[in-house]
N, C-alpha and C positions, 0 to 999 in steps of 0.2 A: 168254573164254580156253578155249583147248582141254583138253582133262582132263589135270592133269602126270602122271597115271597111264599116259600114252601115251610116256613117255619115258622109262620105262627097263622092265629085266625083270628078278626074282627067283628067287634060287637056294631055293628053299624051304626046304630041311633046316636052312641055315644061317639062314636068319631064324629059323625054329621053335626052335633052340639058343639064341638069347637071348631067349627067353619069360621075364619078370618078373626078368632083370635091368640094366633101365635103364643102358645102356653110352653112356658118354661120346662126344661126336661130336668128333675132329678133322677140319679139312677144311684143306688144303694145296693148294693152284690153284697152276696155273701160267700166267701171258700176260700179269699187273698188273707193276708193278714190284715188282721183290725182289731188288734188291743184294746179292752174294754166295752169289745164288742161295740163301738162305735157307732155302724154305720146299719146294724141290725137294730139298737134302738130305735133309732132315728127312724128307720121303715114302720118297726109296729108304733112306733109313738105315732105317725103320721095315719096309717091305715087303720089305729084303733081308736081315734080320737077325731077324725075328719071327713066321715061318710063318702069316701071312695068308690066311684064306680069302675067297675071292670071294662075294658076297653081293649085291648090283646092280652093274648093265651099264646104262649110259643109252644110248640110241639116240642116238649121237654126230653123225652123218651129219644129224641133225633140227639141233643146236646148231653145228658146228663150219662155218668159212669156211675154206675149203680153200684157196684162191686168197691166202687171206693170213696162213697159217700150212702151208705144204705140208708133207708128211711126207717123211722122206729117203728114199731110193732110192738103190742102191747098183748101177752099170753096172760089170761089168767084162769088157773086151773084146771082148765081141760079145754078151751076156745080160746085163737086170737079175739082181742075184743077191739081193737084198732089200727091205725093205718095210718103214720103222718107220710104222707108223700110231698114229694118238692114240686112248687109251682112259678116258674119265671114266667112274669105279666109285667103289662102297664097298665097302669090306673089311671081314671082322671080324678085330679080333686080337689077340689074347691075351699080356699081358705078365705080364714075370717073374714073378710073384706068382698069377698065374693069372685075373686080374682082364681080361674082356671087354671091350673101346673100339669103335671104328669110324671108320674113317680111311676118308675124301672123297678123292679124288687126280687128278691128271690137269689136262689145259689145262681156265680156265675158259672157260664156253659164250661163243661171241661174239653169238647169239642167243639169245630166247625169253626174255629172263633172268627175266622175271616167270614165267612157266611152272615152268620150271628151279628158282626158288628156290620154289616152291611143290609140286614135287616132292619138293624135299631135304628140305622142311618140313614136309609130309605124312609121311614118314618117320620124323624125328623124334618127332613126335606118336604114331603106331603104336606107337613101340618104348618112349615115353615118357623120349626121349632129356631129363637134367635140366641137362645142360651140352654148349656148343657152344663150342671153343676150334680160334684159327689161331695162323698168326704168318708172319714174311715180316723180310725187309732193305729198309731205305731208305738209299741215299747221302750220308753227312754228313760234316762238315768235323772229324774224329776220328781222332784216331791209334791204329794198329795194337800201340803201344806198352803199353798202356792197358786197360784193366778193358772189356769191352763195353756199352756203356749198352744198355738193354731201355726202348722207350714200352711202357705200357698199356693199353688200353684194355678199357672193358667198358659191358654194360648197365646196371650198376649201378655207376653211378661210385662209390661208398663202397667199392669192393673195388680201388680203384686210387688209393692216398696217396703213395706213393716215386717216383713218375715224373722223372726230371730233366728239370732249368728249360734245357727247348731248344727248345721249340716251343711258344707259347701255341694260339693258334688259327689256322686254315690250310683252306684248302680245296682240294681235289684233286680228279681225276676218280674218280668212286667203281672197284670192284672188286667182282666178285659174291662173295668172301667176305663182302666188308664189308656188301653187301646182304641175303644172307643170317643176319649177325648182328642188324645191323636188323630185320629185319620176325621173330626170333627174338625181340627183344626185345619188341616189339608185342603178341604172344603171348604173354608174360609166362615164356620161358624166358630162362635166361641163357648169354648170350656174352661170351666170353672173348679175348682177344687180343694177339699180343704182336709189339712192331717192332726188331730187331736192327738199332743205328748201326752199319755198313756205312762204313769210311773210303774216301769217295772215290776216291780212287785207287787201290783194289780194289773196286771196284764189279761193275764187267763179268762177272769169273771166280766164283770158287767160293770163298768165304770160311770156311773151318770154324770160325773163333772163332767167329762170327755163328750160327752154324746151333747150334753147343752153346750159347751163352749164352741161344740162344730156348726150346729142347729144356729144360732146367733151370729155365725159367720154366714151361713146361708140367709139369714135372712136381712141380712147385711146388702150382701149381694146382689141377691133378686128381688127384693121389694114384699118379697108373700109375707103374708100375716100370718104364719103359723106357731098358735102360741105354747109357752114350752108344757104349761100346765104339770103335768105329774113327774117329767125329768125334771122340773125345778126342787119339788119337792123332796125327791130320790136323791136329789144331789145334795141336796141339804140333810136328810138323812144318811147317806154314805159318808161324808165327813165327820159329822157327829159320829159317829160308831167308829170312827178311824179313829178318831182323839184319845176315845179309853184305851181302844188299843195300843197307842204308841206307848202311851203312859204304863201299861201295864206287861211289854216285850220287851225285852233285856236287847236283844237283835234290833226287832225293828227301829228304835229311838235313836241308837247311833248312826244307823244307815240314814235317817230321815233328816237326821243333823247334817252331814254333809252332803248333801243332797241341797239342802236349804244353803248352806256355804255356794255353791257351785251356782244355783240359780241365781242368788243375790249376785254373784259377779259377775252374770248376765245381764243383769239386768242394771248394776253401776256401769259398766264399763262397755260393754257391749264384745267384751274379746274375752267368753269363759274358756275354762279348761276342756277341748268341743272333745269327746270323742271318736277314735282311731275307725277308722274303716273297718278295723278289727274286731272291736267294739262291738262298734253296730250289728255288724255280721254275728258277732257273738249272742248277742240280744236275741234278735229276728230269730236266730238258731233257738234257744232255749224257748221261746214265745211256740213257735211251730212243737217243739218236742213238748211242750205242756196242754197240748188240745186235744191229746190223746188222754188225758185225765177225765175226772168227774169234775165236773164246773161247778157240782153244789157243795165241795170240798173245799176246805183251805179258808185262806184268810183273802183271796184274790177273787170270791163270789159275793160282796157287797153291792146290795141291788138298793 
């Protein structure tokens, strides 16, 4: 393996600022699956709300597939007139209470990953990061009506008892958070993690209950003060706007009905009708085949 020290570079001042205070690592990717876009809120709600400073730059251009994640480009009339390009960084940044974190952000790498996560992990180790916490959406058959269930996961499964009875065992394509908290765990640090139920039929767009119901599990978690501010309101707004809807969809109201059936027997009983592996699989599939869409379409882009 090549040295991961070759893939990224250091603002110095700001690594030297957290000398001997062991700052929590959040890391929020973008390219896995994450229904209601989850875990990409959570990044700009943190970096546009919490005066972030820059702290590593990975040499993107080494990890990223350009041919199959292109950046937008904006033509108008006769001149490109802009450029969004992809930037994987760590930030430092500083929440309410004055307490220092470090938020990972950006698409994850499509290459190198062993590199990559041995870069992120080298890091960790330097700063003697003692907690590594993500979170993300997955697609579930879950009404919008409804409390947001949170999965958990961690290195130490004895810090994860309340999970609801929706999923036993499953396998998926991994995610380089998830490999990342892996070989953290290997290491003998702890990672953290949390999954916001995502009702299908908002999968696609921008979910704010999800993205706050995960944010509150973080900070559950870790102790940071990061307050929810404008996803509390979004999320209160996305509900509201779902309510006329139901009311006024011939489809939707029935679907949301048993949907609510199903959760409530979740939540009496604790042994609902769980979904087939089949299922799931089936989900995850339609979730992935709708990203090829326009996000600002459909009834699945409530912001």
């Amino acid at each position: 393996m090549l040295d991961p020290g070759g893939l990224y570079t250091v603002e110095q001042d700001v690594w030297e600022s957290l000398a001997g205070s062991r700052p929590t690592l959040v890391h929020l990717l973008e390219g896995y699956v994450d229904a209601g876009q989850v875990a990409k809120q959570l990044s700009e709600h943190i970096l546009g709300t919490m005066n972030p400073e820059l702290m590593v730059t990975f040499d993107h251009d080494q990890l990223h597939d350009y041919r199959s994640r292109r950046p937008a480009m904006v033509f108008d009339t006769n001149t490109w007139t802009s450029l969004t390009d992809y930037r994987l960084a760590i930030h430092k940044v500083t929440d309410a209470s004055g307490r220092a974190f470090l938020l990972l952000s950006g698409p994850e790498p499509d290459t190198q990953w062993n590199r990559a996560a041995a870069a992120v992990l080298g890091i960790v180790e330097q700063l003697d990061v003692p907690l590594l916490v993500t979170a993300q959406g997955v697609p579930m058959g879950v009404p919008h009506t409804r409390p947001v269930l949170v999965t958990g996961h961690a290195t130490d499964p004895d810090l994860v008892q309340d999970n609801p009875v929706w999923i036993d065992r499953v396998t998926v394509p991994g995610s380089f958070s998830a490999m990342i908290e892996w070989n953290a765990g290997q290491t003998g640090r702890l990672g953290r993690g949390f999954v916001a139920h995502v009702p299908h039929y908002l999968a696609p767009g921008q979910y704010a209950p999800g993205a706050l119901a995960a944010l509150e599990r973080i900070r559950e978690a870790t102790g940071l003060d990061v307050p929810p501010g404008e996803l509390a309101t979004l999320a209160l707004q996305t509900l509201s706007q779902l309510e006329g809807e139901v009311e006024s969809d011939g489809e939707l109201g029935p679907l949301v009905k048993a949907l609510e059936q199903q959760y409530d027997e979740l939540q009496a009983t604790g042994r609902p009708s769980v979904p087939s592996a089949d299922e799931i699989g089936a989900a995850v599939e339609q979730f992935l085949a709708e990203q090829g869409d326009d996000p600002e379409e459909g009834r699945a882009t409530h912001q």
